[in-house]
C-alpha positions as CSV (number, residue, x, y, z in Angstrom):
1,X,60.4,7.7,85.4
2,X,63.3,8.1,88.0
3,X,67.0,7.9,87.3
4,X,67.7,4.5,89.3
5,X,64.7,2.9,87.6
6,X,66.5,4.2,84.1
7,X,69.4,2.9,85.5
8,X,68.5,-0.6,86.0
9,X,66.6,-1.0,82.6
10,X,70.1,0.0,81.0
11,X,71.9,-2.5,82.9
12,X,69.6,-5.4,81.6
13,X,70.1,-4.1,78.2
14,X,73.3,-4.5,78.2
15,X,73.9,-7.8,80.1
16,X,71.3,-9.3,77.4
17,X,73.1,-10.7,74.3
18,X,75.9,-12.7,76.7
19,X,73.3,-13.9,78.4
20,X,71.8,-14.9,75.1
21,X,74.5,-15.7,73.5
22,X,75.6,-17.9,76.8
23,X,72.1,-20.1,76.8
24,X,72.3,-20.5,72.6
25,X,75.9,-22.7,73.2
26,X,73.5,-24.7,75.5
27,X,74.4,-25.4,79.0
28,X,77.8,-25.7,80.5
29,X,79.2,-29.2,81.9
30,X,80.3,-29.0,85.8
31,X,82.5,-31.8,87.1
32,X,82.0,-32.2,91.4
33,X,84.8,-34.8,92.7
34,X,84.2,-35.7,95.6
35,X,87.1,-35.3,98.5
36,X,89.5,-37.7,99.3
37,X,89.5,-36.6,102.7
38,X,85.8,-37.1,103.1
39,X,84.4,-39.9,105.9
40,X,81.0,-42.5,105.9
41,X,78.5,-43.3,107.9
42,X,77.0,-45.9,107.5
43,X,74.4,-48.7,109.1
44,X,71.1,-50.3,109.7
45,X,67.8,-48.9,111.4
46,X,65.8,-51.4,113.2
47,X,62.7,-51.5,115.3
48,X,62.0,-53.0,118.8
49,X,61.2,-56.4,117.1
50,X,64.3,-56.2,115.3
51,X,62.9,-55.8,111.4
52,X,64.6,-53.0,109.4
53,X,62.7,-50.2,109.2
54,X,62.8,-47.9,105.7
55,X,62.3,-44.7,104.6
56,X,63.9,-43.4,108.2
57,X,65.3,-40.2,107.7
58,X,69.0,-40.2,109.4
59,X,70.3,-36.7,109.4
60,X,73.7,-35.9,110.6
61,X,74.3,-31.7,111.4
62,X,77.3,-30.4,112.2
63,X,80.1,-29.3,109.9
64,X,78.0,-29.7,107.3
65,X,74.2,-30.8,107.0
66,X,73.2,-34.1,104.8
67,X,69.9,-36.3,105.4
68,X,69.5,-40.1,104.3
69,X,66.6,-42.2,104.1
70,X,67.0,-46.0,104.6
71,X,66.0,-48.4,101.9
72,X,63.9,-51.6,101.7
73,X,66.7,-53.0,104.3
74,X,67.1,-50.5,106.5
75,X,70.6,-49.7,105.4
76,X,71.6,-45.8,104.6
77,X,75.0,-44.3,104.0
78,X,76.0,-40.6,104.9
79,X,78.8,-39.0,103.1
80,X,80.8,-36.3,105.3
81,X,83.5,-33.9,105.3
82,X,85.7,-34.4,108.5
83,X,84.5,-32.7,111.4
84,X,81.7,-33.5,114.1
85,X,78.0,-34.7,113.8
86,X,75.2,-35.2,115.8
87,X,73.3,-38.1,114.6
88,X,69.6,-38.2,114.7
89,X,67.2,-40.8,113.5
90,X,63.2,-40.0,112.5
91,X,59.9,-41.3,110.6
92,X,56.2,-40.8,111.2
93,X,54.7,-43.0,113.7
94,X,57.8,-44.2,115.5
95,X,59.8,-42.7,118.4
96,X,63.5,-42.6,118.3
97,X,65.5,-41.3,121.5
98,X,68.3,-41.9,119.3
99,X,71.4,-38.9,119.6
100,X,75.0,-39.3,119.0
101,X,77.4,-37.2,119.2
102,X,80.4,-38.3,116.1
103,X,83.3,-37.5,115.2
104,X,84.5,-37.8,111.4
105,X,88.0,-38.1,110.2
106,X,89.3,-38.2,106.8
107,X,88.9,-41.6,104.9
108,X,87.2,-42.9,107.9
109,X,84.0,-45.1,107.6
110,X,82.2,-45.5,110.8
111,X,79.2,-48.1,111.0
112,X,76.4,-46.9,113.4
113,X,73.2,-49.4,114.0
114,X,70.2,-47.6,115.2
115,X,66.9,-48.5,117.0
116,X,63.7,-47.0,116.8
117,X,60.3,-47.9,118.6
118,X,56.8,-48.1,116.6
119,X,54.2,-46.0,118.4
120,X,51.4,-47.4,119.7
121,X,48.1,-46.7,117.6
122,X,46.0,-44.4,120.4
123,X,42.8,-41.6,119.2
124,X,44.4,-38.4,118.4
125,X,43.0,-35.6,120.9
126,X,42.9,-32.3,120.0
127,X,45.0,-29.9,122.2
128,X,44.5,-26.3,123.7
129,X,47.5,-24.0,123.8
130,X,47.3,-21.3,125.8
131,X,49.9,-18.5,126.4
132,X,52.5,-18.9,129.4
133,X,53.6,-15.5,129.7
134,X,51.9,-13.1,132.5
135,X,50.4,-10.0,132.1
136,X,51.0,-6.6,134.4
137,X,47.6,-7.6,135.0
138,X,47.3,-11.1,135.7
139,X,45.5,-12.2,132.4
140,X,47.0,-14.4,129.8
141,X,47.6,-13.7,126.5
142,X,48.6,-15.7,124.0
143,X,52.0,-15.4,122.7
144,X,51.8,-13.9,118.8
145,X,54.6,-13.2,116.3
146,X,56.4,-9.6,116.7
147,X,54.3,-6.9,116.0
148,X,55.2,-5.2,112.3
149,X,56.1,-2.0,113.9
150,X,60.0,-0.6,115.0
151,X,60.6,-2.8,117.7
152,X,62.9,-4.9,116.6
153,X,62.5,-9.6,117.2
154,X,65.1,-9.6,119.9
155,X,63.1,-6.6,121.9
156,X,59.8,-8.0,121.7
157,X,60.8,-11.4,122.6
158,X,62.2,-10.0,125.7
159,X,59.6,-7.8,126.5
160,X,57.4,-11.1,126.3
161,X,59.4,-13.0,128.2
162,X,58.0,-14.3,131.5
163,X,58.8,-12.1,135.0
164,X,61.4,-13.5,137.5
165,X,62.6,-12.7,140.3
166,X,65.9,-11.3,139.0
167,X,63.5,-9.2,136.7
168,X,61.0,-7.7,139.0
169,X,61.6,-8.3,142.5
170,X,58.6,-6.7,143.7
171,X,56.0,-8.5,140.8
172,X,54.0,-4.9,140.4
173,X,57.2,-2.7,138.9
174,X,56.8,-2.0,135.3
175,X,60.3,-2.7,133.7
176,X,59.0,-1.2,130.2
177,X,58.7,1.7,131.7
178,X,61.1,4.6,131.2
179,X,61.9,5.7,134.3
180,X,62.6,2.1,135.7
181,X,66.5,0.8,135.6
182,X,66.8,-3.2,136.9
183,X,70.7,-2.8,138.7
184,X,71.2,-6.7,139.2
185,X,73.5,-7.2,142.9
186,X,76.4,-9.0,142.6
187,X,74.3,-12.3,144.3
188,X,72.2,-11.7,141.3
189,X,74.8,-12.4,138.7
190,X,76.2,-15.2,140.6
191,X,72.8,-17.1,140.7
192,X,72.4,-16.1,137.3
193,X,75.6,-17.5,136.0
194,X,76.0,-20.7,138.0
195,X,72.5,-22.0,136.7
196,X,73.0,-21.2,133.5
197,X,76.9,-22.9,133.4
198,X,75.0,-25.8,135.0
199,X,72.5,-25.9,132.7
200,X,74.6,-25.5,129.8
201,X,76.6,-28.6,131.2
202,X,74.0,-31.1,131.7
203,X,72.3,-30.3,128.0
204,X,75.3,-29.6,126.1
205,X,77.8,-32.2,127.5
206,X,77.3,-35.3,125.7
207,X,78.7,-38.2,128.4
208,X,79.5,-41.9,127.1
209,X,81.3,-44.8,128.9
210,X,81.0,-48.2,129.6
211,X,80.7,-50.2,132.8
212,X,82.3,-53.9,132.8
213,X,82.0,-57.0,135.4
214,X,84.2,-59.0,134.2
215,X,85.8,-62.4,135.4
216,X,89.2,-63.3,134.3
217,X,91.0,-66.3,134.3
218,X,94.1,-68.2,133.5
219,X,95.2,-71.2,132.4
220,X,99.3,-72.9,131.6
221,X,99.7,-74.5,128.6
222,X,100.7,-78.1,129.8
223,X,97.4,-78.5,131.3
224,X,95.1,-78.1,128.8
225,X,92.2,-75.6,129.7
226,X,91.4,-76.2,133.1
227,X,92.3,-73.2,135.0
228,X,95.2,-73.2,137.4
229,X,93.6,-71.0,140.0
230,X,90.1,-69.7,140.9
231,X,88.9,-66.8,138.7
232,X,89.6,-63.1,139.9
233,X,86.8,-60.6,139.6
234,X,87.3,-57.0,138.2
235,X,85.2,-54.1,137.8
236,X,86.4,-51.3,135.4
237,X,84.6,-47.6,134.5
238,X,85.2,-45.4,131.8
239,X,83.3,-42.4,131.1
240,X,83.8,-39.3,129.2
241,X,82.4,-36.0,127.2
242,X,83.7,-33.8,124.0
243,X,84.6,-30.8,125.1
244,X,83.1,-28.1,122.3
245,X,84.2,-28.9,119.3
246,X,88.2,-29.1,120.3
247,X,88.5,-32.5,122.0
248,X,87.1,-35.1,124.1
249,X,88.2,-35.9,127.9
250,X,88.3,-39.2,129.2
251,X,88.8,-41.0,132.1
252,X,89.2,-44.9,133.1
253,X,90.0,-47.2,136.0
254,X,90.0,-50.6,137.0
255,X,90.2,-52.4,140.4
256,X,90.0,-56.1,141.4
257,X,90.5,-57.4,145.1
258,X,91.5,-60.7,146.7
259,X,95.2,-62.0,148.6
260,X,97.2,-59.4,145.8
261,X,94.7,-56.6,145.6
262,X,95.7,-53.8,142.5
263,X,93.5,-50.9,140.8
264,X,95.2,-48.4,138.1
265,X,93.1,-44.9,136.7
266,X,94.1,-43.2,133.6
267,X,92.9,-39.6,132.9
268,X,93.2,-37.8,129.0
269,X,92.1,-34.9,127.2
270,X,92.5,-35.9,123.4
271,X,92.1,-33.3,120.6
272,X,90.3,-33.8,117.5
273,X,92.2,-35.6,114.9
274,X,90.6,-33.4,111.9
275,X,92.3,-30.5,114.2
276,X,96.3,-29.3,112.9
277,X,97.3,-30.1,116.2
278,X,95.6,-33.4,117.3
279,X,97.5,-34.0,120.7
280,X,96.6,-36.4,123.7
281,X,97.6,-35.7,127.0
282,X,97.5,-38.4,130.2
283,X,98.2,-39.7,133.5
284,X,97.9,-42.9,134.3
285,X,98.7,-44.6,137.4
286,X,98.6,-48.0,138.8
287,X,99.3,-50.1,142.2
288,X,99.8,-53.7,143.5
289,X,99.3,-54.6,147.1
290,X,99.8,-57.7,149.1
291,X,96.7,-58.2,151.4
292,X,97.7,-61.2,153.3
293,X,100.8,-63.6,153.2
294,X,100.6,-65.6,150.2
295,X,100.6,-62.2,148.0
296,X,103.7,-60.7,150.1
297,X,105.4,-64.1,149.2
298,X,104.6,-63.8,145.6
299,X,106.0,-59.9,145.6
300,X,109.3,-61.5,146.7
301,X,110.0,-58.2,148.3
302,X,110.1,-56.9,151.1
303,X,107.2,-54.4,150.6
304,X,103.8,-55.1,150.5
305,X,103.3,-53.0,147.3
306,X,104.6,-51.7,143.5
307,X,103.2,-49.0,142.0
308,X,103.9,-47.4,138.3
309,X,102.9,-43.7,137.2
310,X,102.9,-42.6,133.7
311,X,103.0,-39.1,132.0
312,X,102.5,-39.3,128.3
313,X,101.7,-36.3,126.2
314,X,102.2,-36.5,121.8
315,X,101.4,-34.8,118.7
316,X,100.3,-35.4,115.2
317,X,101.1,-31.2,113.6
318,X,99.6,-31.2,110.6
319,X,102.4,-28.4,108.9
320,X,100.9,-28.2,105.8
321,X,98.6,-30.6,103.8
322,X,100.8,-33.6,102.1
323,X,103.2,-32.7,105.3
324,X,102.6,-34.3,109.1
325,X,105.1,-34.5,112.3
326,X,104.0,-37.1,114.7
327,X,106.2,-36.3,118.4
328,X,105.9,-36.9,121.6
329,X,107.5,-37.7,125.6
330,X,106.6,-40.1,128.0
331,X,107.9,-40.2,131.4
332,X,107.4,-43.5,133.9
333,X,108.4,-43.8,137.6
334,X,108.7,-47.0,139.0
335,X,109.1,-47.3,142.5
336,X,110.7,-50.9,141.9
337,X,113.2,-50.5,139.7
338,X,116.6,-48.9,140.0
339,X,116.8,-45.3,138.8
340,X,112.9,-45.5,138.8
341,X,112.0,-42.0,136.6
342,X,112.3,-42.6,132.7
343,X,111.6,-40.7,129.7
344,X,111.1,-41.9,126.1
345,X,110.7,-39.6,123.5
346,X,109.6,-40.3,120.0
347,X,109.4,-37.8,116.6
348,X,107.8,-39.4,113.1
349,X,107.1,-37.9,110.0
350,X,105.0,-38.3,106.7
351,X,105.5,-36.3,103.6
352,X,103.2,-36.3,100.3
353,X,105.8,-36.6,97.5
354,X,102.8,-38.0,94.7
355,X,99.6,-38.3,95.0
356,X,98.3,-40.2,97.6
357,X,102.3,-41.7,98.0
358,X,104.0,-41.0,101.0
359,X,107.6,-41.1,102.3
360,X,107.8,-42.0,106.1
361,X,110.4,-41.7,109.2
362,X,110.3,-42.3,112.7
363,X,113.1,-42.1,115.5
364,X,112.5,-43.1,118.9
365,X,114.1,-43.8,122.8
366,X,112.1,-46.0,124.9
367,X,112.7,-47.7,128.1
368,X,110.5,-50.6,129.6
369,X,110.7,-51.8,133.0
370,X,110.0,-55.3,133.8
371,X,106.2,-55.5,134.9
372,X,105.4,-52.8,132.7
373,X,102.6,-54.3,130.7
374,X,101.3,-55.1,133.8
375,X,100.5,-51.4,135.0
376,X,100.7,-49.1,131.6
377,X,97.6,-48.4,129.9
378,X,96.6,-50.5,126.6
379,X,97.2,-48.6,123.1
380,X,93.0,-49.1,122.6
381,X,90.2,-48.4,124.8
382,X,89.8,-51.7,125.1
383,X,89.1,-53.1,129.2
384,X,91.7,-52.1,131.1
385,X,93.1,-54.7,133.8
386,X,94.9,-54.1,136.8
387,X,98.2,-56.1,137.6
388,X,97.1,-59.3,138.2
389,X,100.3,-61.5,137.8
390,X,103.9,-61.3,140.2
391,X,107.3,-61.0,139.0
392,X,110.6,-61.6,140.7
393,X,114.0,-61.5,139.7
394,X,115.4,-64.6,138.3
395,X,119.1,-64.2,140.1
396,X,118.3,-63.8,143.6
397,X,119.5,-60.2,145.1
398,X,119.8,-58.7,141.5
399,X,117.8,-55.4,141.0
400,X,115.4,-55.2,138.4
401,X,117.0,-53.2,135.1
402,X,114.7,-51.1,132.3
403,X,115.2,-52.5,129.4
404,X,116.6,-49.4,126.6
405,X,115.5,-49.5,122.8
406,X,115.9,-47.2,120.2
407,X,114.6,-47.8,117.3
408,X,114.9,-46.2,113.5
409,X,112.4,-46.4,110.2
410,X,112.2,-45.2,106.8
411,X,109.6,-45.9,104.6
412,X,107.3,-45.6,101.7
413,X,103.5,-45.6,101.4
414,X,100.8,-45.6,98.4
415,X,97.0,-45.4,99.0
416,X,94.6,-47.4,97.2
417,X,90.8,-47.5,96.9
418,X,87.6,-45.5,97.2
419,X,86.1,-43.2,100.0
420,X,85.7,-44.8,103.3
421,X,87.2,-48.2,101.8
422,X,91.0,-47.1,101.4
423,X,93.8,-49.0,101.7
424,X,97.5,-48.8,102.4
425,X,100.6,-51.1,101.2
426,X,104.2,-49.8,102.4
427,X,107.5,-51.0,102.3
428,X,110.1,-50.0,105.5
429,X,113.1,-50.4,106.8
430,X,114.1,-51.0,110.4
431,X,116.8,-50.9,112.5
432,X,116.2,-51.7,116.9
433,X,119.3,-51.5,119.4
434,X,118.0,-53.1,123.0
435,X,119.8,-53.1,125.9
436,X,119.4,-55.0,128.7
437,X,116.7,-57.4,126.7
438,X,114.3,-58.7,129.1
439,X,113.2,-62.4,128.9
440,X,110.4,-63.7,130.9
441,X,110.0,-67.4,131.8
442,X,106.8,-69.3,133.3
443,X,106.2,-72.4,135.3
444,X,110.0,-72.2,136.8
445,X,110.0,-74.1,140.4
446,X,109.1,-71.8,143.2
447,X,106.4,-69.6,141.1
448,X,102.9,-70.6,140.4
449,X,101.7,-71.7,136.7
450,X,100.6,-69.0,135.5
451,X,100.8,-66.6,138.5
452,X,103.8,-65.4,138.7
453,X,107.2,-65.7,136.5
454,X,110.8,-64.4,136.5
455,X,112.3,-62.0,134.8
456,X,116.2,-61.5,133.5
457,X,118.3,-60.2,130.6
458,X,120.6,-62.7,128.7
459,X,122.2,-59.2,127.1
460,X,122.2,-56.6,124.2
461,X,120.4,-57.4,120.6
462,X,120.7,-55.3,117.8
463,X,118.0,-56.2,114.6
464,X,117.9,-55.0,111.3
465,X,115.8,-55.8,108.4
466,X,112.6,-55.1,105.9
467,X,108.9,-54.9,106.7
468,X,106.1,-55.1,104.0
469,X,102.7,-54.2,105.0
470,X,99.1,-54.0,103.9
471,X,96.4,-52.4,106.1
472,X,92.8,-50.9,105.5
473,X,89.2,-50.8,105.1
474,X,88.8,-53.8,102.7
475,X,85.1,-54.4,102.8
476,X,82.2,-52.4,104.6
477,X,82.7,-54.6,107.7
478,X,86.3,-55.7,107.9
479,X,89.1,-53.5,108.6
480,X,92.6,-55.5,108.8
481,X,96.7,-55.4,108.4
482,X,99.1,-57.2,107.7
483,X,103.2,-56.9,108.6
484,X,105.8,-59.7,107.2
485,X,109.3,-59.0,108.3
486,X,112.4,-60.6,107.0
487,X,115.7,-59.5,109.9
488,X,118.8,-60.6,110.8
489,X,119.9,-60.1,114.8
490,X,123.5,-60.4,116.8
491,X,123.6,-60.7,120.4
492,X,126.1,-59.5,123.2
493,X,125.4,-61.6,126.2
494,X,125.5,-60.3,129.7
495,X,126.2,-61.7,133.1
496,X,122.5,-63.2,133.7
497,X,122.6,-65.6,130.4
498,X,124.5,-68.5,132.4
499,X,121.5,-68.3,134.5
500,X,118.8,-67.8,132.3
501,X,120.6,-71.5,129.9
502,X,120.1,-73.3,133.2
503,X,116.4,-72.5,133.3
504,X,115.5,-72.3,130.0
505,X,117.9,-73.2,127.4
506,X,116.3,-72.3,124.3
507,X,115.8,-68.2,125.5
508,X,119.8,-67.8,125.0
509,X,120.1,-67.3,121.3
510,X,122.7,-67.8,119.2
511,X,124.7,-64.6,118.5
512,X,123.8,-64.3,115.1
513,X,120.2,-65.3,114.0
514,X,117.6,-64.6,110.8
515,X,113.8,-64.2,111.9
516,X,110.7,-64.0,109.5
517,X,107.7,-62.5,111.5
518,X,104.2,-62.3,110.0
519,X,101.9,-60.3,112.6
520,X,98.3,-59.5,111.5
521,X,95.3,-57.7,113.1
522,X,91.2,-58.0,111.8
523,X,88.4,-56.4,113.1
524,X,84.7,-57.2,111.9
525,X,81.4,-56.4,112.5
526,X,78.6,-57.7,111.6
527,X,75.1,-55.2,111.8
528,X,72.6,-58.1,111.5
529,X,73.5,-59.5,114.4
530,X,74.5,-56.8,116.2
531,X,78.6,-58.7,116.8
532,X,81.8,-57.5,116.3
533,X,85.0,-59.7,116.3
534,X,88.9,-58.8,116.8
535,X,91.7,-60.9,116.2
536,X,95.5,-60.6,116.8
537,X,97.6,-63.0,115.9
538,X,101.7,-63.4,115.5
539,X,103.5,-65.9,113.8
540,X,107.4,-66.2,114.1
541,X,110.2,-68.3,112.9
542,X,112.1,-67.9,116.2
543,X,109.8,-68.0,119.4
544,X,112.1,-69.8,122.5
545,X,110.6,-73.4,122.8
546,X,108.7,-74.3,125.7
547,X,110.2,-76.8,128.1
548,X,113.6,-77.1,129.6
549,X,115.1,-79.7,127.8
550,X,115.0,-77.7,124.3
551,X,118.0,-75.8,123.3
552,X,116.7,-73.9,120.1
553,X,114.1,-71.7,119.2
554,X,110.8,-73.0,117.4
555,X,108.1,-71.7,114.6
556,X,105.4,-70.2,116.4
557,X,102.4,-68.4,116.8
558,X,99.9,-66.4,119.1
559,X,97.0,-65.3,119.3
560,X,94.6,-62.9,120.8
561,X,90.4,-63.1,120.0
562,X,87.6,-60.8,121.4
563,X,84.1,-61.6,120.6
564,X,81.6,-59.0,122.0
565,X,78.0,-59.6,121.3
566,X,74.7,-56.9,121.9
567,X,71.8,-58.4,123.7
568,X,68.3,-57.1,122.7
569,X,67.4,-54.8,125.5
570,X,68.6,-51.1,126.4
571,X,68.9,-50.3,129.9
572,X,69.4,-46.4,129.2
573,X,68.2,-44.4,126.2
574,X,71.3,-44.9,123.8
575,X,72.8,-47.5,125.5
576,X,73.9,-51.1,125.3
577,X,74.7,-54.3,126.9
578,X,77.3,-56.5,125.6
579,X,78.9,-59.7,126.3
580,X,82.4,-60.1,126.1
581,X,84.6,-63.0,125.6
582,X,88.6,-63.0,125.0
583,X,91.1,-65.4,125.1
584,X,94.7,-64.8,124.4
585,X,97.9,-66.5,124.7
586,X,99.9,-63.1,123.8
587,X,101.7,-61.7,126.6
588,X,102.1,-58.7,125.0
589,X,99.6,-56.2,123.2
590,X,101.6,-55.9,119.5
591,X,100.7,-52.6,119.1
592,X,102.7,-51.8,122.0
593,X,106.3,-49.8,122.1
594,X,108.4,-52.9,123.1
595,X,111.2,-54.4,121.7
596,X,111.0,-56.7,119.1
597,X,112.2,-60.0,120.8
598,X,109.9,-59.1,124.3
599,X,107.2,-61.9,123.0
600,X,109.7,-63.9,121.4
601,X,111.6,-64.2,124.6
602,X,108.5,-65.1,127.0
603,X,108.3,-68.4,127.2
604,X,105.4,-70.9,128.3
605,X,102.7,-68.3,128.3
606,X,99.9,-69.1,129.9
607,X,96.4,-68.5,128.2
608,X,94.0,-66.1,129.1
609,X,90.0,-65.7,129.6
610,X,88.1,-62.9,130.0
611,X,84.5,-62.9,130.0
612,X,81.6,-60.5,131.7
613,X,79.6,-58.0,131.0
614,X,79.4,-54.5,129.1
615,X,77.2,-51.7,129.6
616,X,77.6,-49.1,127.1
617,X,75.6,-45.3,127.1
């Protein structure tokens, strides 16, 4: 017997009795807990005829692997680390063209609805295979497995792969041979490399976008809902692709034509969030032109156009885990306003002090030019519409003036609930400083209804006060917040406030003032039929009244709905058509950087409705 054989016996020997001794306690207990961190995906698989299909096999391979096979309703759940997927849907006897490209972040819980086609029942046919790869001398032979010799998988596969002309020019030249040495030209490797960068683009590059017609309308709140002026038509585009496994690029635009033409474009490269730096970089920019007379009136200027361009790059640096720092710059040129380049930088924090409790800060400078809602991009990738109101200034010859805030928050933070279905309640405090406080009044004589309005500053507010909020995943379908504010404000008024109590009494406050704001968000979708709702809404103690003849503010609210609906038919493989309706009587997007009185001071907004088309792939 040989000395490594002896060798191994005595090892065995020896590691016996633990062994022994190990499986006589019986078997050990092992505890898994799952990660906090970890996302869900979750959703229904249908047919063509709209029944749910079971025992589909969704598998999702990336990061990780994991498989799930729907029940009696169709419904399956996937459990992932964060990081990115690609989602694929398949069972015997259907066809499923079905492949999405996901991206998973901690806590998150996406819901994905899938469609899958039966295939028709058709006589199976049996099929001959025969090899594709050429012989020196022109027979065929059938492709085997590598040869069990020294030549290694990677040579043999080459040596079987089929002649080009890049491998044998001449179609007679042995290149197994010895005494033959293929030099590729420079040509060569240009050809070589473009096709395969091209076709590395085309099969790797997963592109998604949407394609809206929309129509958009308007309507002032004294006349019910029967539009002041004929509907405007808009077209907007937004495609875009990940880029590896790093990020995702994106790019958007929007145009609509008539008497006051306008189009704006964004462009952004935006990194992955499970990434330590998950930054965002874009340019956006956006114009307004007068085509005939009546829009060169409604400029009130004595150009025929305004344009806005926007540089915005932020941060959210992960330092260390329980540890984040949220920064970033913006810069704005406005080609209407005085001073016309701006920059407003912002730097946040959040630190882990228990578990899943958080301590929060946040310190920003920003400056808003009147229009500016009208040109910036929204804070979602929601549609996109170009400027389609006019603004003037309300004192005739004064310049327009940026409204300045800076704003300061502390707060705290505690995480509630399961995977995929957490929740957060917080408690902050706030503290805003705006200068040069814009208000922004409708239906004044000399501007349309809903058109165009005036803008002016009655002076500089300073607000201070306490913020409560709950926000979350409460159910599978409904993700939702909630903010109640209790503040206190004192005004400094400016030169333009005698003008602006003439107009509109009830936007000059009085210097010192208590507000209670109560501004909520919900989002819900429902899989069965394929419709998924969002709502905005604001409620304030302290919204200026509407009509000239009031002379103190009001209790309020506003709101913004979207209702977008899936039709039964897909014009592309993985695509969608939608339906989209909106209405809104929020000037403002809340989830804007703006001051705090911006929506409170806009008075007799006019409501808005947006309806068209959405084609999704």
């Amino acid at each position: 017997m040989s000395r490594p054989v002896i060798s191994a016996i005595l090892v065995i020997v020896a590691s016996a009795p633990p062994a022994y001794a190990q499986l006589a306690r019986g078997p050990r207990q092992v505890t898994v807990q799952a990660s906090a961190a970890s996302g869900m995906v979750s959703g229904v698989v249908r047919d063509d005829q709209g029944q749910s299909v079971a025992g589909v096999a969704v598998t999702a391979i990336g990061t990780t692997q994991a498989q799930s096979r729907t029940d009696s309703t169709g419904a399956f759940n996937l459990a992932l680390v964060p990081g990115e997927y690609v989602l694929r849907a398949t069972r015997d006897g259907y066809v499923s063209p079905y492949k999405e490209l996901v991206r998973i972040g901690a806590s998150q819980r996406l819901q994905r609805n899938i469609m899958i086609t039966k295939q028709p029942d058709v006589p199976q046919r049996k099929v001959l295979l025969a090899g594709m790869t050429p012989s020196l001398t022109g027979e065929r032979t059938a492709a085997g497995p590598p040869p069990a010799t020294g030549e290694s998988v990677k040579d043999w596969y080459l040596r079987h792969l089929p002649r080009t002309i890049l491998r044998d020019g001449t179609g007679t030249k042995d290149s197994n041979r010895a005494d033959f040495k293929y030099l590729p030209s420079f040509l060569d490797w240009v050809v070589a490399e473009s096709a395969q960068a091209a076709t590395s683009f085309f099969a790797d590059t997963h592109f998604s976008g949407q394609i809206n017609v929309l129509t958009t309308s308007a309507m002032s709140s004294s006349q019910g809902w029967l539009p002041d002026s004929l509907p405007r038509g808009v077209a907007y585009l937004a495609v875009g692709a990940p880029v590896g496994v790093h990020g995702d690029w994106r790019l958007r635009g929007a145009l609509s034509t008539g008497g006051l033409a306008s189009w704006v474009a964004l462009g952004e490269y935006e990194a992955r969030p499970v990434k330590s730096h998950a930054f965002r970089v874009a340019m956006s920019y956006g114009m307004q032109r007068a085509a005939d007379d009546f829009g060169m009136a409604l400029l009130k200027s004595t150009e025929r156009s305004r344009t806005v361009a926007s540089v915005d790059g932020r941060d959210r640096w992960r330092v260390r885990p329980g540890l984040e720092v949220d920064y970033g710059l913006r810069l704005d040129r406005y080609d209407y306003v005085s001073g016309r380049n701006f920059l407003s930088p912002r730097i946040g924090g959040r630190l882990g002090v228990a578990s899943r409790t958080f301590v929060t800060g946040l310190v920003s400078s920003a400056v808003i030019a009147p229009g500016a809602n009208e040109f910036l991009p929204p804070p979602t990738s929601g549609p996109w519409l170009p400027p389609e109101r006019t603004f003037a200034a309300l004192v005739s010859g004064a310049q327009f003036r940026p409204e300045r805030i800076q704003r300061y928050e502390a707060g705290i933070e505690r995480e509630f609930g399961m995977i995929g279905q957490s929740q957060t309640i917080g408690v902050r405090w706030f503290h805003e400083a705006s200068r040069n406080q814009m208000a922004t009044m409708f239906g004044l004589a000399g501007g349309g209804a809903v058109g165009h309005y005036y803008v002016a500053t009655p002076g500089d507010v300073q607000i201070e006060g306490w913020a409560l909020c709950v926000s979350g995943q409460f159910t599978s379908r409904v993700k939702a917040s909630m903010d109640y504010s209790v503040s206190r404000a004192r005004w400094e008024f400016g030169s333009e406030a005698g003008a602006i109590a003439r107009a509109m009494p009830s936007a000059v406050r009085p210097e010192r003032e208590r507000l209670h704001d109560l501004t909520s968000t919900l989002e819900a979708a429902i899989p069965e039929t394929e419709t998924n709702i969002s709502v905005a809404y604001r409620l304030n103690s302290a919204f200026t009244r509407q009509g000239a003849d009031g002379i103190a503010p009001i209790f309020d609210g506003r709101f913004d709905v979207q209702v977008r609906q899936a039709l039964p038919y897909q014009p592309i493989n993985g695509g969608r058509i939608e339906l989209l309706v909106s209405v809104s009587n929020l000037f403002r997007d809340p989830r804007n950087a703006g001051s705090f009185f911006d929506e409170l001071l806009t008075v007799r907004t006019p409501r808005r409705v947006l309806g068209g088309v959405q084609v999704r792939f």
